[in-house]
One Martini backbone bead per residue (centre of mass of N, CA, C, O) as a GRO file, in nm:
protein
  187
    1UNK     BB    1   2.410  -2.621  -1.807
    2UNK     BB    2   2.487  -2.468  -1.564
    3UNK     BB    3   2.461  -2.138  -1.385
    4UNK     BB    4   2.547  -2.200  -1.104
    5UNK     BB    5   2.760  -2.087  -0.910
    6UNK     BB    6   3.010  -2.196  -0.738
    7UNK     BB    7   3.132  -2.198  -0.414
    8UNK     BB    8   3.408  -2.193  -0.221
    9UNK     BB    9   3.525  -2.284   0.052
   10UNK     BB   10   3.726  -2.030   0.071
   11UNK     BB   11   3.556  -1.810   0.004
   12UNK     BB   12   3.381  -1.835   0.250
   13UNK     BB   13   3.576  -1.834   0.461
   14UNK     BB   14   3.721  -1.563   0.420
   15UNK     BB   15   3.433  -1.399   0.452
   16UNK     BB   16   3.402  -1.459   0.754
   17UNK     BB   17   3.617  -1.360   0.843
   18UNK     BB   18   3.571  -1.079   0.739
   19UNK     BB   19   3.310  -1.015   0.892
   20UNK     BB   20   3.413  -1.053   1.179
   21UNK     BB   21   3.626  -0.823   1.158
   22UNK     BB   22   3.439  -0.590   1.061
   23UNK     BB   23   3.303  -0.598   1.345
   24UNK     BB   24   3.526  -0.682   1.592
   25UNK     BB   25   3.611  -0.967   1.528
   26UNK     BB   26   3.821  -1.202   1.669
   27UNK     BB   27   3.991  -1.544   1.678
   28UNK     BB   28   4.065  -1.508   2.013
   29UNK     BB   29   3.806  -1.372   2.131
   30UNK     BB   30   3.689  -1.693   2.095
   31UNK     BB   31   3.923  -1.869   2.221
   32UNK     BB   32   3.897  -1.706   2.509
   33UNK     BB   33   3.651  -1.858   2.558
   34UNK     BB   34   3.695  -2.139   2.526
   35UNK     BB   35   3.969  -2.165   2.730
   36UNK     BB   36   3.782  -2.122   2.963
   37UNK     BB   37   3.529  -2.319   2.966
   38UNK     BB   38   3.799  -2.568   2.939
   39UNK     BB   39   3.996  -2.595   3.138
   40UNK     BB   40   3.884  -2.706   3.404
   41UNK     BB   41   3.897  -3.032   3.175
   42UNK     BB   42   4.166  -2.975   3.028
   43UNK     BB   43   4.481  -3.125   3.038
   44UNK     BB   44   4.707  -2.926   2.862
   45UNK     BB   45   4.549  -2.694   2.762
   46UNK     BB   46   4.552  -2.450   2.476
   47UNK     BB   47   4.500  -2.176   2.325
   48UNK     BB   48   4.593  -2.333   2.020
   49UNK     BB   49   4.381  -2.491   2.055
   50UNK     BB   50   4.126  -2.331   2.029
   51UNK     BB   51   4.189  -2.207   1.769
   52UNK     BB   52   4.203  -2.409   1.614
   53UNK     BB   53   3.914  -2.482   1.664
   54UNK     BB   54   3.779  -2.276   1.542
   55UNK     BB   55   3.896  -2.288   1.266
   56UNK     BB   56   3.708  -2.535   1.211
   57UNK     BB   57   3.435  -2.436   1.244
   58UNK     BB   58   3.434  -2.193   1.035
   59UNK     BB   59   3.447  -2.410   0.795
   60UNK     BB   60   3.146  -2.441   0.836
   61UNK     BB   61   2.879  -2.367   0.652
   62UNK     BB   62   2.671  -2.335   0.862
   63UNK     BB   63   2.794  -2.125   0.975
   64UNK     BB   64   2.862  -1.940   0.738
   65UNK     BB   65   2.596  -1.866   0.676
   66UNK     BB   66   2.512  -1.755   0.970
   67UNK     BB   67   2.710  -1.514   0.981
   68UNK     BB   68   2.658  -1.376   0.718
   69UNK     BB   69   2.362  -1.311   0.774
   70UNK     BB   70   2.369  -1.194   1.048
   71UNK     BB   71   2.541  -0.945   0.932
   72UNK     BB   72   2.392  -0.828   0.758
   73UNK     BB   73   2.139  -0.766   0.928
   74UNK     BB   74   2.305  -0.578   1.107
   75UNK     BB   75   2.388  -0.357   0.879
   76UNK     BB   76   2.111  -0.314   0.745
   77UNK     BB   77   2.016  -0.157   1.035
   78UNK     BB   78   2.221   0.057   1.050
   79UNK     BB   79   2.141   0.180   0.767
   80UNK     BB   80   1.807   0.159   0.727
   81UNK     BB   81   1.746  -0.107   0.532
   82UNK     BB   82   1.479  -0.199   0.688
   83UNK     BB   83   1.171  -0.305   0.722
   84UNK     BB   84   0.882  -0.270   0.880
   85UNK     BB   85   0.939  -0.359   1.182
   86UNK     BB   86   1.236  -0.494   1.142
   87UNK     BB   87   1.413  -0.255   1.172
   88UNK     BB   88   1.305  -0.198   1.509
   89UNK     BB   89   1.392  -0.467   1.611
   90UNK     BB   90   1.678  -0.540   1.531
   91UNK     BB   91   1.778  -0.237   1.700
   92UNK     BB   92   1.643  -0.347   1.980
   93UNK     BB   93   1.690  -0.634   2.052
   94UNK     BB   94   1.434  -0.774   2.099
   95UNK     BB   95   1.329  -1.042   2.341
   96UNK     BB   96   1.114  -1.201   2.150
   97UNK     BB   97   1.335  -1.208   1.909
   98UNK     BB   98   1.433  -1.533   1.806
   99UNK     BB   99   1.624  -1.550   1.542
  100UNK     BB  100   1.924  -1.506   1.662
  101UNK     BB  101   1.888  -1.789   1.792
  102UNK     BB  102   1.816  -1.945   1.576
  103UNK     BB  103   1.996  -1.958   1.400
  104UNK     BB  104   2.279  -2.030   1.619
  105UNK     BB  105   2.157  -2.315   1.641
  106UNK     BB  106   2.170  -2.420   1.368
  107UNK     BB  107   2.518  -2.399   1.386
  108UNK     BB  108   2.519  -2.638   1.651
  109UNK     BB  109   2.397  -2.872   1.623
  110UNK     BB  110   2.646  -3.023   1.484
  111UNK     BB  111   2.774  -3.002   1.826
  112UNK     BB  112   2.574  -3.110   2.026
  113UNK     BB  113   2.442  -3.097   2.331
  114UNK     BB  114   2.739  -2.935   2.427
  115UNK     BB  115   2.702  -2.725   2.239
  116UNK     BB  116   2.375  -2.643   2.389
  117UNK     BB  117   2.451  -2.556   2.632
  118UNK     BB  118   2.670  -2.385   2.607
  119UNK     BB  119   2.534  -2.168   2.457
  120UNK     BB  120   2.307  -2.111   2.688
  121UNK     BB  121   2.569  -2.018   2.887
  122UNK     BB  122   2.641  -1.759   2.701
  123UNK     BB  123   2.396  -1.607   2.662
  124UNK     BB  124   2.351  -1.551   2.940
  125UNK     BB  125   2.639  -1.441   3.050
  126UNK     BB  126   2.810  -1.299   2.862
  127UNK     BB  127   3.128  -1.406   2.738
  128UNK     BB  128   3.334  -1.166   2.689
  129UNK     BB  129   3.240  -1.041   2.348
  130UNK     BB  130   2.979  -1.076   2.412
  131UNK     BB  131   2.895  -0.852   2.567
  132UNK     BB  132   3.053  -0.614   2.398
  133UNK     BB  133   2.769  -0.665   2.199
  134UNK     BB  134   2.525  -0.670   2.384
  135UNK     BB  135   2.603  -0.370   2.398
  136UNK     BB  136   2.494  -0.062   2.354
  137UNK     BB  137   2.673   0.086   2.146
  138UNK     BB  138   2.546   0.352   1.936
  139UNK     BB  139   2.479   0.244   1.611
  140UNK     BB  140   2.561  -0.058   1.685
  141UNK     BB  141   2.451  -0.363   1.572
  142UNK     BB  142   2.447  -0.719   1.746
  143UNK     BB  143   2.184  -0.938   1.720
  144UNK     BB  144   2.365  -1.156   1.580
  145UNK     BB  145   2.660  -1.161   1.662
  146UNK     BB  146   2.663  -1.257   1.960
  147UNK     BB  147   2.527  -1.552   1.907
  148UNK     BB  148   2.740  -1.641   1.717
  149UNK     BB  149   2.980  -1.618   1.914
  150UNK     BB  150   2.844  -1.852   2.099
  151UNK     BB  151   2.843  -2.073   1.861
  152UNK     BB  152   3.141  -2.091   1.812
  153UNK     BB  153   3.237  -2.145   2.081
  154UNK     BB  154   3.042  -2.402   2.141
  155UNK     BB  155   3.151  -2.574   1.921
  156UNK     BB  156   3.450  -2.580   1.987
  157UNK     BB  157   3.451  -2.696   2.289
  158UNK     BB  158   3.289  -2.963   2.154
  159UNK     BB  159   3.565  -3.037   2.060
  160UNK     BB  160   3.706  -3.083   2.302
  161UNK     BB  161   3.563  -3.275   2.456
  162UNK     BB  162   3.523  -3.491   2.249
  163UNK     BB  163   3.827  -3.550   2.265
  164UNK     BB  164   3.910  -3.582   2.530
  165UNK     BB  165   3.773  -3.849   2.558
  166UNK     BB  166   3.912  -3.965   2.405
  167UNK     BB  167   4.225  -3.960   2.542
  168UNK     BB  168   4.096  -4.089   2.780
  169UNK     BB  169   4.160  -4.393   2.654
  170UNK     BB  170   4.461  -4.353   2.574
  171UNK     BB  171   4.607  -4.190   2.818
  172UNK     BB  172   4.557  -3.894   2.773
  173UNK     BB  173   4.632  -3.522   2.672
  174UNK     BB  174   4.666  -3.244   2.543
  175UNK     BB  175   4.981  -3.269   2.620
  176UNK     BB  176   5.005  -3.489   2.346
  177UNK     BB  177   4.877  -3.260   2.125
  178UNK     BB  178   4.856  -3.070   1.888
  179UNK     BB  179   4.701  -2.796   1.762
  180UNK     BB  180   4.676  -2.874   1.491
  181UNK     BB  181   4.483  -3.131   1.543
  182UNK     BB  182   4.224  -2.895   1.569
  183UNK     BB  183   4.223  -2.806   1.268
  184UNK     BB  184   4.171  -2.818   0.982
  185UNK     BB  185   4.341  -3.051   0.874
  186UNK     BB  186   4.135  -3.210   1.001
  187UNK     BB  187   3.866  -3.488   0.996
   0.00000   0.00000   0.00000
């Protein structure tokens, strides 16, 4: 018999929305930047497409790994529990330490190189929350949590896109789409 504890696709969706929550992001506050990004491309979209893209992202296990441990390091660190180097590096957000661009990156991957140009166009302009986690004001540590959530929305993004090249084939556009059709039920 297997001794290894199995989690579940719920218990780990839960965790990441929560752990997001609990750093002061909202899953809008991500709908806003794909919103922002993808409106002058398709004709008809609205703030619940890209909600609900965001929500089908979350969903995804590589997504789901690298924010939580992202956010661990970044917690782990705002309490000076991490070993030195790494607590001093992690702390002063160093442009050098690209590992939090690497995890990043890791979870972007899964949705193709226009979710790649995207993250990448997230990162240098830090668009909406990402600027505000990037920002360090106080004690709050946040070397990956802005990485990540340019990573949620840019992979977002491109899943809307690729929808978007769908409809134009069938001669619509997203006010043709129901926003739920891009959420966790679809497949």
């Amino acid at each position: 018999m297997d001794s290894k504890k199995r989690i579940s696709s719920e218990t780990v969706t839960k965790a990441t929305k929560e752990a997001l929550k609990r750093r002061g992001v909202k899953i809008e506050d991500i709908a806003d930047i794909v919103y922002e990004m993808q409106l002058p491309y398709n004709e008809g979209l609205t703030f619940e497409h890209c909600l609900n893209s965001v929500e089908r992202v979350l969903r995804k296990r590589e997504v789901q790994h690298s924010v939580l441990v992202g956010i661990e390091l970044d917690e782990l660190a705002e309490k000076k529990m991490l070993s030195e180097p790494l607590q001093s590096i992690i702390e002063a957000d160093e442009g050098l330490f690209g590992v939090d661009e690497t995890l990043a990156l890791g979870s972007v991957m899964a949705y193709g190189s226009i979710a790649l140009t995207t993250y990448g166009h997230l990162d240098k302009n830090k668009v909406g929350i990402i600027k505000k986690l990037d920002t360090k004001i106080g004690e709050n540590v946040h070397t990956f949590l802005d990485d990540l959530v340019g990573s949620i929305a840019a992979s977002a993004a491109s899943r809307i896109a690729h929808r978007m090249r769908d409809l134009e084939e069938e001669g619509e556009t997203f006010a043709d789409v129901p926003p739920s059709d891009l959420g966790p039920s679809d497949n």
